[in-house]
Backbone bond lengths (Angstrom), bond angles and torsions (degrees), N, CA, C in turn:
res aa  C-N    CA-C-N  psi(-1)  N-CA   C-N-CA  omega(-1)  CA-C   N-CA-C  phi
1 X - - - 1.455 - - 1.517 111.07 -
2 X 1.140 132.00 153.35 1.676 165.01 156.06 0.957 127.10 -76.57
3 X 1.082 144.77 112.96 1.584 133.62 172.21 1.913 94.72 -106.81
4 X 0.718 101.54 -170.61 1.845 124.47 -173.15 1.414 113.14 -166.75
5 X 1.328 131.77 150.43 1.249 131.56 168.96 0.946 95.51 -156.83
6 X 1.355 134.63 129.23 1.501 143.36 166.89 1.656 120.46 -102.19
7 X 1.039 122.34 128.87 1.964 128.93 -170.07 1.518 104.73 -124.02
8 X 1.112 126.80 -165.06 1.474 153.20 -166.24 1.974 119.51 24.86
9 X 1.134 96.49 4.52 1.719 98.37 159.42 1.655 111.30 -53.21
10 X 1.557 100.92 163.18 1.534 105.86 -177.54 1.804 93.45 159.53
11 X 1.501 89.15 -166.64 1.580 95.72 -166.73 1.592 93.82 -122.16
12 X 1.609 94.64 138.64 1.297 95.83 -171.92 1.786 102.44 -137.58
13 X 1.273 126.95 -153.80 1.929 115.97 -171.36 1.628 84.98 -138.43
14 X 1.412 87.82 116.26 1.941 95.98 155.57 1.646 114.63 -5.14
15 X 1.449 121.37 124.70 1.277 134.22 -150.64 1.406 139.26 34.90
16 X 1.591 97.91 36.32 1.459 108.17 161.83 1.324 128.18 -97.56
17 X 1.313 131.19 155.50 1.386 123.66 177.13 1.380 117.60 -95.32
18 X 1.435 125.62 162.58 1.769 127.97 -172.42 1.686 83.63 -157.77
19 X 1.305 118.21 132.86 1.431 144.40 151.71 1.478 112.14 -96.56
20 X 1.395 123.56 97.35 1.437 150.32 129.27 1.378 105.61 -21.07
21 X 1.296 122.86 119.53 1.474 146.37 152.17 1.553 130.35 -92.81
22 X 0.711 148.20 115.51 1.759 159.17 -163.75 1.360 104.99 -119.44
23 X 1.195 141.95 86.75 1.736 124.49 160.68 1.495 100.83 -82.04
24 X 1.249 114.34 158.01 1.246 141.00 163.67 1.552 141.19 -132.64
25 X 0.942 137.96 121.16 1.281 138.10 -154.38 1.577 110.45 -144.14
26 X 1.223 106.75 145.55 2.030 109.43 179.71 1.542 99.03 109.66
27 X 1.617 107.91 125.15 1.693 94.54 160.87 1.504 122.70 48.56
28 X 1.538 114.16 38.38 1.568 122.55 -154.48 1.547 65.32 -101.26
29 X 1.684 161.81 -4.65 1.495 131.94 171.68 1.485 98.54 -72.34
30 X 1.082 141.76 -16.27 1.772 138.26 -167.90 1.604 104.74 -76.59
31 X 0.905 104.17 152.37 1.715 115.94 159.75 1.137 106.72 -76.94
32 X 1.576 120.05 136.54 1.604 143.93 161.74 1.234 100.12 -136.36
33 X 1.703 96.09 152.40 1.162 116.86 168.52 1.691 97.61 -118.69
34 X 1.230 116.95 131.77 1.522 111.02 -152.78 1.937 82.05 -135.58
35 X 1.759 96.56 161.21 2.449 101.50 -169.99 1.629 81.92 -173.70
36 X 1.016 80.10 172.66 1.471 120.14 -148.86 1.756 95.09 -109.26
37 X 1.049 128.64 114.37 1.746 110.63 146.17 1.415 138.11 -134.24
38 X 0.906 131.18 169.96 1.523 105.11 -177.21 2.075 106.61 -140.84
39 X 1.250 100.19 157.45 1.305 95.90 164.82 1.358 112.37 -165.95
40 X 1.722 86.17 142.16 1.715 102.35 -161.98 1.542 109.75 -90.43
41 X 1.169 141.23 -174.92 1.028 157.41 -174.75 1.943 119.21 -61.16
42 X 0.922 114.97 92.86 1.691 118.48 -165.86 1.076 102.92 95.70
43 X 1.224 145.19 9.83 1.183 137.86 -167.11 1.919 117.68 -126.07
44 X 0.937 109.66 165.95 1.498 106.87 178.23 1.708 121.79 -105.02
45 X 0.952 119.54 140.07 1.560 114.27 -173.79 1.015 108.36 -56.49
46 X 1.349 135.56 144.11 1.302 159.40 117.97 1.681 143.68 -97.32
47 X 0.802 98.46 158.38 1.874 126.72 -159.87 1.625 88.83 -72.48
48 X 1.633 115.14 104.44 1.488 111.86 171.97 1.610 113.64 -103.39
49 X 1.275 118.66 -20.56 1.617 128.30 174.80 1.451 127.04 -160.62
50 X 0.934 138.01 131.23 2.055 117.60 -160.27 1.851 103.67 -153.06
51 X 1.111 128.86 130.23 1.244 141.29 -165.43 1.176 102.23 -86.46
52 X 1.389 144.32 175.67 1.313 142.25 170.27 1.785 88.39 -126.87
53 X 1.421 113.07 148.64 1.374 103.97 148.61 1.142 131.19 -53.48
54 X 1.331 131.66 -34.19 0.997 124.60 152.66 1.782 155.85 -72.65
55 X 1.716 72.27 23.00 1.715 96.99 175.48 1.790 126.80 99.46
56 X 1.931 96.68 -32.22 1.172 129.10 167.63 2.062 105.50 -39.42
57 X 1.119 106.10 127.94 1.594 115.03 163.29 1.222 135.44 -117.20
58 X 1.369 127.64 -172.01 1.477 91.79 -166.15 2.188 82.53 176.72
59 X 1.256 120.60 121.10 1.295 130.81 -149.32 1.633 92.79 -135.67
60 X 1.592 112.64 143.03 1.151 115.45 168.99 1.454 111.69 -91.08
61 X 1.433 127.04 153.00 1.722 120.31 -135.57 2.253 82.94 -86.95
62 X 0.702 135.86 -28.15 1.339 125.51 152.71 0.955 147.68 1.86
63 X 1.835 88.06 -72.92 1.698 108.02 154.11 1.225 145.67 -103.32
64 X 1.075 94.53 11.34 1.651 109.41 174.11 1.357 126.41 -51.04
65 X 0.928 108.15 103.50 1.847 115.05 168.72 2.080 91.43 106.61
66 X 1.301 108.99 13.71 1.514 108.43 162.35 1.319 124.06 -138.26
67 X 1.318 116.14 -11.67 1.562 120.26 -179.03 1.918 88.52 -122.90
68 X 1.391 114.10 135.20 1.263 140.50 155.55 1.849 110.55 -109.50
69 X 1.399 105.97 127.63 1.772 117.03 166.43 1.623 94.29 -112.47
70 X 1.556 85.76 138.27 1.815 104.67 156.65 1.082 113.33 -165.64
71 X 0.983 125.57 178.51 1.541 137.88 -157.48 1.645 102.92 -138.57
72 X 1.611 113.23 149.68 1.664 127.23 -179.00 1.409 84.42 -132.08
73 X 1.519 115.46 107.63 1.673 101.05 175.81 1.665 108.68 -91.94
74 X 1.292 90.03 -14.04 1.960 78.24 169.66 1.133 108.56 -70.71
75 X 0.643 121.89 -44.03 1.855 125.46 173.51 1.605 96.88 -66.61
76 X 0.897 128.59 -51.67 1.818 126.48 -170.37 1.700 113.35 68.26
77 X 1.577 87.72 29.57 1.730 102.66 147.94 1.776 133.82 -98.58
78 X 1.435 95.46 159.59 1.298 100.36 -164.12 2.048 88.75 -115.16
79 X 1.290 102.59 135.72 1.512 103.31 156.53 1.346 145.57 -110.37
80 X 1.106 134.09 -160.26 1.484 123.35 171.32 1.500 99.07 167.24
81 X 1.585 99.10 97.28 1.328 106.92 -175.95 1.992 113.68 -108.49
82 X 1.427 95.32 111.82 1.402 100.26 -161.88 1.567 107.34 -96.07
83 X 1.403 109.28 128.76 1.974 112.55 179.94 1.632 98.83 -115.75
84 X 1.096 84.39 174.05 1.867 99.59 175.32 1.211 103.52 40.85
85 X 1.485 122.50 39.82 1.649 124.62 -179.20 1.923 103.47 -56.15
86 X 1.512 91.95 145.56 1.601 104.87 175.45 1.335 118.51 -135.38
87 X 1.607 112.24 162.20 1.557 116.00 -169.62 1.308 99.81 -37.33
88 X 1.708 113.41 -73.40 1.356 119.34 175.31 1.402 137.16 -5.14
89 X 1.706 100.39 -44.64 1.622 107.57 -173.34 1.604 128.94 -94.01
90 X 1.619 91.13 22.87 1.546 123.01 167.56 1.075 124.66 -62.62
91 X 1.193 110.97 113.39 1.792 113.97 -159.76 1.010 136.48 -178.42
92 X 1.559 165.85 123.39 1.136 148.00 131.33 1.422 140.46 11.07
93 X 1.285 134.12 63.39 1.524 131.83 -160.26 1.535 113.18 -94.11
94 X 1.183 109.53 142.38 1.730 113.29 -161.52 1.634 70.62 -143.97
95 X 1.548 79.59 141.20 1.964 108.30 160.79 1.458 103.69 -109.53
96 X 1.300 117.01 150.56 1.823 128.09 -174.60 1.411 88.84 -159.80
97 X 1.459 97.23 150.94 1.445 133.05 174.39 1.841 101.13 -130.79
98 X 1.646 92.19 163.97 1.452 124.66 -173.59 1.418 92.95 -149.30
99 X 1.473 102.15 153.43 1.537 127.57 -179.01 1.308 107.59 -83.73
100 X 1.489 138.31 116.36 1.547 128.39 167.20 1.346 89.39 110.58
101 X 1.837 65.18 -152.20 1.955 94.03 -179.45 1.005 100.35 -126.82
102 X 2.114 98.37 158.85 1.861 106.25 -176.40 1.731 88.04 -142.59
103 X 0.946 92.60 138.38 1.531 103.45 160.29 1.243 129.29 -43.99
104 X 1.448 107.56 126.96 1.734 111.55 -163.75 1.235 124.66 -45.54
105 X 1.236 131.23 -42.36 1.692 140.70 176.03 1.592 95.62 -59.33
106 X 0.984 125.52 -25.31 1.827 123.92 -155.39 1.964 101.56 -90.65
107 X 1.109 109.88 -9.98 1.682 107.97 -151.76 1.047 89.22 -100.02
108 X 1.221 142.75 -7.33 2.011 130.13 133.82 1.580 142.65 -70.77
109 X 1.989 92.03 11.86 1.464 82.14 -156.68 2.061 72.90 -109.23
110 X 1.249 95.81 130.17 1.636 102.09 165.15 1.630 136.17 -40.80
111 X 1.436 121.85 -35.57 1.315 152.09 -178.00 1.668 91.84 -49.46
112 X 1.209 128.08 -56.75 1.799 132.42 -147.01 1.524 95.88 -79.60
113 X 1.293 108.49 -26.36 2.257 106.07 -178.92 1.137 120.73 -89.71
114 X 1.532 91.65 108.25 1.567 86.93 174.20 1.551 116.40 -68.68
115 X 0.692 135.23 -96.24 1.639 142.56 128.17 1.772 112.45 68.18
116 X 1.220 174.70 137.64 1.340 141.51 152.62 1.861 85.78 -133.43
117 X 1.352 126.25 156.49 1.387 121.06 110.21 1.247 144.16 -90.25
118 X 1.686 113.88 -162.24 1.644 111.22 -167.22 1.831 118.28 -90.86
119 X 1.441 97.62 5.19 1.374 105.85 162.08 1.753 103.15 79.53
120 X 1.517 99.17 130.80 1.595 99.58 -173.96 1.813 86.86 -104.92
121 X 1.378 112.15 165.25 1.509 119.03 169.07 1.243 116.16 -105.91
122 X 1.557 111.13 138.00 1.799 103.10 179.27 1.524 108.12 -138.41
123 X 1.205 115.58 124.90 1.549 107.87 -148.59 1.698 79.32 -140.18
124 X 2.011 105.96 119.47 1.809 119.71 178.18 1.375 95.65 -102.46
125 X 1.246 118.00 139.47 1.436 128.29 157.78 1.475 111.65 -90.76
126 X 1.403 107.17 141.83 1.806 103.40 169.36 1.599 103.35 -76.19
């Protein structure tokens, strides 16, 4: 088993930054490929950033060139450091892991994690 815990959500003003925290614990000797997703209100979750075990990443075109994921496995944290935050990126964010490896196109699609946490909140004002 996996646990997840996600920290540093909050409310912040159109082009501010917030760093996302993920701990993880259980079976941390296995390979995961562990992402980020979020989902806002009427809306359905989606895949905003996702690590490969093998280091490989993989960003929804959104955030590109404003959200960075990485991982401290001595620590056996997960990050998600968000810039140029926007109304838009108002939402519910949950970190999930999967066992192994998945093919790069695949590490946004929700279906492959087993894994969930309890979701941090991040709410941008214009």
């Amino acid at each position: 088993q996996v646990q997840l815990v996600e920290s540093g959500g909050g409310s912040v003003q159109a082009g501010g930054s917030l760093r996302l925290s993920c701990a993880y614990s259980g079976n941390t000797y296995r390979r995961y490929f562990r992402g980020w997703f979020r989902e806002a209100p009427g809306k359905e979750r989606e895949g905003v950033a996702a690590i490969n075990s093998d280091g490989s990443t993989n960003y929804v075109d959104d955030v590109k060139g404003r959200f960075t994921v990485s991982q401290d496995n001595a620590k056996n944290t997960l990050y998600l450091q968000m810039n140029s935050l926007k109304p838009e990126d108002t939402a519910m964010y949950y970190c999930a892991a999967g066992e192994g490896v998945v093919r790069w196109d695949l590490l946004l699609t929700r279906y492959w994690y087993a894994y969930w946490g309890q979701g941090t909140q991040v709410t941008v004002s214009s």
